[in-house]
Each structure stands twice: as C-alpha cells, then as structure tokens.
N, C-alpha and C positions, 0 to 999 in steps of 0.2 A: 504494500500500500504506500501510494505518494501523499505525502499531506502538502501544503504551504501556510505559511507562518510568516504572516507579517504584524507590524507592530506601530505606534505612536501616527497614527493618521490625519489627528487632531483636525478631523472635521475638511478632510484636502480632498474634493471630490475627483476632481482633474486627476491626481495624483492615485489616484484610489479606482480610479476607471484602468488607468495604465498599468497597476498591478493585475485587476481582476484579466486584462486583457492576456498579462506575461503568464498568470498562472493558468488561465483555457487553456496555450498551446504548450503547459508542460504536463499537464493533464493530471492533474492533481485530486484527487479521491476527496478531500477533508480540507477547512484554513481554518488557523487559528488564528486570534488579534488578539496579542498580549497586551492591548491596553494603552489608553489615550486616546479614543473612538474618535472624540470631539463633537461628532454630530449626531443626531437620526437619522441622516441621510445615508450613514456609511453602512448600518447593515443589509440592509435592501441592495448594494452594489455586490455583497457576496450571496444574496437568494440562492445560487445556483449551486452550492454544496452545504452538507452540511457544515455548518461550521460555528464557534466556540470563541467567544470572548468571555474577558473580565476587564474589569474597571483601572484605570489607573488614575495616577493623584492629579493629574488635568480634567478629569470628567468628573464634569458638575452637576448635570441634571441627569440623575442616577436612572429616577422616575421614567424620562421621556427617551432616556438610550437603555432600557431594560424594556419599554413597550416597543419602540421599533425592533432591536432585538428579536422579541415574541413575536409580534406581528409578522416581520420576515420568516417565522419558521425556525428560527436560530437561536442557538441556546447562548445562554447567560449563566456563567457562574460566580458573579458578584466579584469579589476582590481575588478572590483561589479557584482555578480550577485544578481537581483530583480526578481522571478520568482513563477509561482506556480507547486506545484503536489500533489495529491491527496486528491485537493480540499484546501491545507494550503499554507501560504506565507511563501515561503524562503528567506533568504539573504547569499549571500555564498561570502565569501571575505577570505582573507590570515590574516589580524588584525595588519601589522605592520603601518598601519594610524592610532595610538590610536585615534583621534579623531574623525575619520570615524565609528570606531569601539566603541564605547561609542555611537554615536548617533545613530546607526542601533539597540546594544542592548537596549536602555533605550525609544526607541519610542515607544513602543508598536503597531508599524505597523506590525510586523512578528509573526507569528506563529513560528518559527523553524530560527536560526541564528547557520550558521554553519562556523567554522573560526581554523586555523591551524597559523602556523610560530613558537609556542611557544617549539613546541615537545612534549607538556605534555598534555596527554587527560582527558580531564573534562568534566562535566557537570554540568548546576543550572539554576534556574528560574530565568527571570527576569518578574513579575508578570505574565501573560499570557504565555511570548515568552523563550520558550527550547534553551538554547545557550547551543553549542558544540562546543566539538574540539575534535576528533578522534583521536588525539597524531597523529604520524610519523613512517613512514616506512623507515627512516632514520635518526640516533645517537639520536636515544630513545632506552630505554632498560626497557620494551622489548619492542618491534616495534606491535602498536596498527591500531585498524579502528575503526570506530562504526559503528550499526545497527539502524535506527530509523523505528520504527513502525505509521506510518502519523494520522492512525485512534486514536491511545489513548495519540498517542504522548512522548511514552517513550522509553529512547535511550539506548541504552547497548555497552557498549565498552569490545571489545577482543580482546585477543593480537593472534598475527599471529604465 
C-alpha cells in the first residue's frame, strides 16, 4: 500500500490542488495531513481517498475544520492520531507537544510516525519506527509531500 502525507497547508488552496494533483499520478491508496489545515476548504480537495488529519497549533476553528472534515467523508483525529493501514501502526500528530512527540517516537509502539509544524521535510529511524515529516505546502521552499510505501516501509519526499 502507497499512502501520501503531507502537512502545514495552512489554508493554500493553489498549493493544495498541486499536491492532490502530484499524488493522482503516484497513485496513492491513503493521505494523511499532519496538521495546520488552515481552512475548510482543504478537506474536500482530498475527497478522493480516504484520508486522516489532526489538528495543529495554527488551526483555530477546530468546530468548522472537524465539520468539513466529516462532511468530506474524512476522518478526524483531533490533536493524535493512533491508527493502522496496511497492516502497520501509524501515529500522525503536528509535533508542537515536544513531549508528546519524543514519547510516540522513542516507544517503539509505531511502525511509521508521521508529524509536520516544523516546515522542513525529513526522514530517520528510530530503531524499528520511520519518523517523517513531509515538509509544507506552505513558507517552505520548495513546498514538499512524501510518499510512503507501507510494505518495505520506505518514504520519498518530492517537492511539488
């Protein structure tokens, strides 16, 4: 299973059309948005998979990005998502609770830790568990996603 993962959208519809566009042609199963939505507009541009946000410390109207969310069809997991796909365990959060975020990476209860706020996309092991960050489709240069591949478990990051 292919997922993609991107992150901090902060409301960039432009920006946010050009990812949904780059992930059709890599044919992606699943997206996550680790958070910084910004808008209501932005769930409805991922309709077409299922797909998995949470909240980050830029998104204000929780109410009105948790009904477009639903509305879309697309789940919501408030500040944490705990979840699986493709037979791995994900944790998908935004990372500005460094503490939150140090104890999801270093448990080794995840398969796959995916996390955004910082703008800068990386990747690295933490023994078993693939921590990401997708970088930002917002005041990044250049404006990134990732691609994770579930089965070998290795992530590629492209700029948009």
């Amino acid at each position: 299973m292919r997922i993609g993962v991107i992150s901090d959208t902060h409301g960039q519809t432009a920006n946010t059309r050009a990812a949904v566009r780059l992930l059709e042609s890599l044919q992606v199963e699943a997206v996550l948005h680790a958070g910084d939505i910004g808008s209501p507009a932005i769930p409805g541009l991922l309709a077409a998979w299922p797909a998995h946000f949470v909240f980050g410390n830029c998104d204000h109207d929780l109410a009105d990005l948790s009904a477009a969310i639903e509305q879309a069809g697309l789940t919501c997991h408030g500040r944490f998502g705990d979840f699986a796909l493709g037979g791995r365990r994900i944790a998908l959060l935004h990372s500005d609770d460094a503490k939150l975020f140090r104890r999801v990476c270093t448990s080794g209860e995840y398969d796959l830790v995916c996390y955004g706020h910082t703008h800068v996309a990386e990747q690295h092991r933490e023994g078993k568990t693939l921590i990401l960050n997708p970088g930002a489709l917002y005041r990044a240069n250049p404006h990134t996603l990732a691609f994770v591949e579930l089965e070998t478990m290795e992530a590629t990051i492209v700029p948009i």
